[in-house]
C-alpha positions as CSV (number, residue, x, y, z in Angstrom):
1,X,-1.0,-21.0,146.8
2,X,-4.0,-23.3,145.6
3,X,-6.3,-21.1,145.4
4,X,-4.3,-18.8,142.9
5,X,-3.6,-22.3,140.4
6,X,-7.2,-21.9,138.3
7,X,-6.3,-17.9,137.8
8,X,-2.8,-18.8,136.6
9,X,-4.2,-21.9,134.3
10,X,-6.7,-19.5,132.9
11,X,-3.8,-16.3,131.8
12,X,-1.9,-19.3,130.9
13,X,-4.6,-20.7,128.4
14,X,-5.4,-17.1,127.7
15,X,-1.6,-15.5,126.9
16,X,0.7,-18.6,126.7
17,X,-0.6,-19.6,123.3
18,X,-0.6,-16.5,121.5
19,X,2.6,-16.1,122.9
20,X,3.8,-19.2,121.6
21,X,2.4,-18.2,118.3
22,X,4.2,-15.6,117.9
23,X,7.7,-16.6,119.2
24,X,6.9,-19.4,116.3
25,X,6.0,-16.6,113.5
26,X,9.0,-15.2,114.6
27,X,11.8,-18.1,114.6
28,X,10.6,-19.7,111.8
29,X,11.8,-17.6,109.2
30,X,15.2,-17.2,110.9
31,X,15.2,-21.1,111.1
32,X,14.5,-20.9,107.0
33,X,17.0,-18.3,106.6
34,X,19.4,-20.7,108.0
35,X,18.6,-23.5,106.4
36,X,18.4,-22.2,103.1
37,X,22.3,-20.2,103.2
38,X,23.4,-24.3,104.6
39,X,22.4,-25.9,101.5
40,X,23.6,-22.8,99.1
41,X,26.0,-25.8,97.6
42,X,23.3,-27.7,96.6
43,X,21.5,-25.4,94.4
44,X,22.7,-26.0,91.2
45,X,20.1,-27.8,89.6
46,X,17.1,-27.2,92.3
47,X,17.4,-23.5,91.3
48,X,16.2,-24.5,87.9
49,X,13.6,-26.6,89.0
50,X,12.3,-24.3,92.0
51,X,12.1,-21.2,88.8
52,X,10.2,-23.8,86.6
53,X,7.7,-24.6,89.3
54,X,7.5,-20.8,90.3
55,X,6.9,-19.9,86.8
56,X,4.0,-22.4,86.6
57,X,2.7,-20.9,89.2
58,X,2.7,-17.7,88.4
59,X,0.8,-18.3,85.7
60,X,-2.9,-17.0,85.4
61,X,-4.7,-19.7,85.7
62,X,-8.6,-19.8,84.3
63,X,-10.3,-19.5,87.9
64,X,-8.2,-16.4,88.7
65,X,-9.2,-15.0,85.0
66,X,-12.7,-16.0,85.7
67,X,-11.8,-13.9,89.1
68,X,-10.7,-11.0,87.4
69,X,-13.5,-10.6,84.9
70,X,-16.3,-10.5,88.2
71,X,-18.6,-7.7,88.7
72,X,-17.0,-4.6,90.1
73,X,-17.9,-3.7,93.6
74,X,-21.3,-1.6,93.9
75,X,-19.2,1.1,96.0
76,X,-15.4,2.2,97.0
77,X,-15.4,1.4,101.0
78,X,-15.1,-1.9,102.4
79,X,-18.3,-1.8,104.1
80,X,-21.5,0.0,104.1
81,X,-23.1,0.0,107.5
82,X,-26.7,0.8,107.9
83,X,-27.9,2.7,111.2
84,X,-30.5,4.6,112.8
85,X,-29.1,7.6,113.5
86,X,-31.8,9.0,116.5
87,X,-30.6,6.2,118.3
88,X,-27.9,7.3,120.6
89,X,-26.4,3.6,121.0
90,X,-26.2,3.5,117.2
91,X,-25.1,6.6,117.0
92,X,-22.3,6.2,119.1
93,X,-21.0,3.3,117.5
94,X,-20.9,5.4,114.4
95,X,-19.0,8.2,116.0
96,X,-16.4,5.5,117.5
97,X,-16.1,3.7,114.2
98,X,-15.0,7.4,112.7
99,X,-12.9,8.3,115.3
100,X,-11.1,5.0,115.3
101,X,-10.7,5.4,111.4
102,X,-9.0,9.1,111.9
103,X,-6.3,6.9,114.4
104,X,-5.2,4.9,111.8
105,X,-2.0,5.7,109.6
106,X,-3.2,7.4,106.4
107,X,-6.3,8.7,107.9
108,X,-7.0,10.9,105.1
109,X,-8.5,8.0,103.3
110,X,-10.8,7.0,105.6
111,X,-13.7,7.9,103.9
112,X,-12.4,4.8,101.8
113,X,-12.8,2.2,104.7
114,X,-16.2,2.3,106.3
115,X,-19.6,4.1,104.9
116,X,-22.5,5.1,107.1
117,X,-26.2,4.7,105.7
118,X,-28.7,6.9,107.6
119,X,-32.2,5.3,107.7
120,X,-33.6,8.3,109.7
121,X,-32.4,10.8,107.0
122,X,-33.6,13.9,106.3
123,X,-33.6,13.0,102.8
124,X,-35.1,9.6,103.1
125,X,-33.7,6.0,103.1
126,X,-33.3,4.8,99.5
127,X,-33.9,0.4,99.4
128,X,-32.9,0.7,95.9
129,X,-29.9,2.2,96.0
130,X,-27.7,-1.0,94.8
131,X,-25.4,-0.1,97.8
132,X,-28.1,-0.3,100.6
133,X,-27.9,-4.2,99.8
134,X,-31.9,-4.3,99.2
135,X,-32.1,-3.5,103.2
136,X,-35.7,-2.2,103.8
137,X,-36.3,0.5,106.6
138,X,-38.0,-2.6,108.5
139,X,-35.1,-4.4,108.3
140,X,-32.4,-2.0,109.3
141,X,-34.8,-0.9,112.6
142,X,-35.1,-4.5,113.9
143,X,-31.0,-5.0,113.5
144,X,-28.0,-3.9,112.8
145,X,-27.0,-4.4,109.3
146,X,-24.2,-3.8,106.8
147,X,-23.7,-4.4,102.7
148,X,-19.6,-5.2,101.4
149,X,-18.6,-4.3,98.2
150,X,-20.0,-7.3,96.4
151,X,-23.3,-6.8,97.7
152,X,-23.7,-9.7,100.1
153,X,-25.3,-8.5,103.4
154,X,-24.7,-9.2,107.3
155,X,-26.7,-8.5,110.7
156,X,-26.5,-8.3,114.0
157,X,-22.6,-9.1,115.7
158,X,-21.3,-10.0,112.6
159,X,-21.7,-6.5,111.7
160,X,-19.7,-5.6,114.3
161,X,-16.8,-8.1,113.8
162,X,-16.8,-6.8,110.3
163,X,-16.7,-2.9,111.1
164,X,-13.8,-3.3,113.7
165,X,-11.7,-5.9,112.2
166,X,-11.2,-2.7,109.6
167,X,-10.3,-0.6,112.2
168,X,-7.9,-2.7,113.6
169,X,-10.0,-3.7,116.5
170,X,-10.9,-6.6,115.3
171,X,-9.5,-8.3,118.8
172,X,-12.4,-6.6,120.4
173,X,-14.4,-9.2,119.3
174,X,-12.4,-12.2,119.2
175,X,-14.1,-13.9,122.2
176,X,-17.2,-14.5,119.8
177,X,-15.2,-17.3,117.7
178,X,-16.0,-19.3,120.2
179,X,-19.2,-21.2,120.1
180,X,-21.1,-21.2,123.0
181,X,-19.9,-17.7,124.1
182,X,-21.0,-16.8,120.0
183,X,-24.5,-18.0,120.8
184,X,-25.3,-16.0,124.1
185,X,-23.8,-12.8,122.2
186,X,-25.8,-13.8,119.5
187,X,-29.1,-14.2,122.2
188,X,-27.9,-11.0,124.2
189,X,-28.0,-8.7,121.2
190,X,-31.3,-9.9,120.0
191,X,-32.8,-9.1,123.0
192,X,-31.6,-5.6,123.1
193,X,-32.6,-5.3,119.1
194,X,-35.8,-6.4,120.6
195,X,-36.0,-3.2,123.1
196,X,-33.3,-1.3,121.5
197,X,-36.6,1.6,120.4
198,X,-37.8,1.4,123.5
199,X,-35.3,2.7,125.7
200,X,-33.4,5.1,122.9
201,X,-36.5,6.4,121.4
202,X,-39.2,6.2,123.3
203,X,-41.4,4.0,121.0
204,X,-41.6,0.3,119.9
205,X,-39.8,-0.8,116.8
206,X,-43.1,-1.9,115.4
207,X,-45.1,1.5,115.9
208,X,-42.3,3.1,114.4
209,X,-42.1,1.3,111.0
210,X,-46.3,1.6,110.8
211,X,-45.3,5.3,111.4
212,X,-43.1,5.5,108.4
213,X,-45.3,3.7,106.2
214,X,-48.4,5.8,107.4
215,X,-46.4,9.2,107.5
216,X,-45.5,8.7,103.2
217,X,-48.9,7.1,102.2
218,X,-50.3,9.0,99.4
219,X,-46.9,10.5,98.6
220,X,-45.5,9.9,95.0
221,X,-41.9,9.9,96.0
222,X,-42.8,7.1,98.9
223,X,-39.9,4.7,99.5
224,X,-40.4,1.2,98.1
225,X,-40.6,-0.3,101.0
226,X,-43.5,1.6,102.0
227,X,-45.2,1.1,98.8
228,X,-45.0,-2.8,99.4
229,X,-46.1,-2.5,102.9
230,X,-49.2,-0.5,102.0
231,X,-50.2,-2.6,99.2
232,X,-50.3,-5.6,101.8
C-alpha cells in the first residue's frame, strides 16, 4: 500500500485542484444567487447606487477610446503561421491544425482562425507582405514562427501554444507553464530546429538558405531577403 502513496499524491496534485476549481466556478454563482434573492428587502436604495456606479462604469473611458481608434489588424485570422511546407514534421502540424479547425462548431469559418504561410512556395515567400511580420526566409527555416493580427511576432513553442489554444487544444500544452519543464521544452525544440533539415530534407538549414539566395541572384524579382544577403 506504500508503494502506491507517491502515484496517488501525484493524480491528487494533478486532478484534485482542477477539480476543486471547478466545483468552486460552479457553487459560487449559486452561492450569489442566494445571497442576492436574501437581501431582495434591502434593495431600496442600493439599487440606485449599484445603477449609478454601473453607469459610471459603463462609460467610455479615454484609454478604451484611445483603444478603439488603434490600427486595424494587418489580416482577418487570429494568427498567421509560417512553415516550410517540404518538411513533413511541419507539414503535419499544418494538416492537424486544419483538421482540428474543421472539428470545431462553425467550421465553415475556419479559414477565419488560423492562416498558413508557405516559405517553400511555388510562388515565392514575400518578407514584405505586412502579414508575414517582416519574417525573412532565414528566419522562418531556423524556427517555427507565427505573426497575430497586430503584427507582433512569436517562435519556437510559443507558436505552438498560440496555434492550439485556438483550436481548443490549448491543454495540450499546459505542462509548459511551468518553468523548469518550459525551459527543457524550450532546449528540446531548439535542438531539433537545429537538425530539423537534416533529417526531413536531407540538407543543412544553412546550405539551404545559401541555396535560396544563390538560386535568385541576378533575378529582378529576387525576394528581399535575398537581395540583403547578397549585398553582404
Amino acid at each position: 500500500a506504500r508503494a502506491t502513496e507517491p502515484i496517488t499524491l501525484f493524480f491528487c496534485a494533478c486532478y484534485g485542484v482542477p477539480y476543486l476549481a471547478s466545483v468552486t466556478a460552479f457553487v459560487t454563482p449559486l452561492t450569489v444567487s442566494v445571497s442576492a434573492s436574501n437581501c431582495r428587502r434591502f434593495a431600496g436604495a442600493k439599487d440606485h447606487t449599484k445603477r449609478v456606479t454601473d453607469e459610471k462604469s459603463l462609460a467610455p473611458s479615454s484609454s478604451s477610446l484611445s483603444l478603439s481608434s488603434s490600427e486595424p489588424d494587418i489580416f482577418p485570422e487570429r494568427l498567421n503561421v509560417i512553415y516550410d511546407s517540404k518538411c513533413s514534421v511541419c507539414q503535419w502540424e499544418v494538416d492537424n491544425l486544419t483538421y482540428l479547425m474543421s472539428k470545431l462548431p462553425g467550421s465553415a469559418e475556419e479559414s477565419k482562425l488560423i492562416r498558413f504561410t508557405d516559405l517553400e512556395a511555388e510562388d515565392g515567400y514575400n518578407e514584405t507582405d505586412p502579414a508575414n511580420g517582416g519574417i525573412s526566409y532565414e528566419d522562418g527555416m531556423r524556427s517555427f514562427r507565427a505573426v497575430r493580427p497586430d503584427g507582433s511576432t512569436m517562435k519556437g513553442i510559443d507558436v505552438f501554444k498560440e496555434a492550439y489554444s485556438i483550436v481548443d487544444y490549448g491543454w495540450l500544452w499546459r505542462w509548459t507553464n511551468t518553468p523548469l519543464l518550459r525551459a527543457v521544452s524550450d532546449w528540446g525544440y531548439k535542438l531539433f530546429a537545429s537538425i530539423r533539415t537534416d533529417v526531413t530534407r536531407g540538407s543543412r538549414v544553412e546550405d539551404m538558405i545559401e541555396r535560396c539566395y544563390a538560386d535568385t541572384k541576378g533575378d529582378d524579382d529576387e525576394c528581399e531577403p535575398c537581395k540583403q544577403k547578397l549585398i553582404k
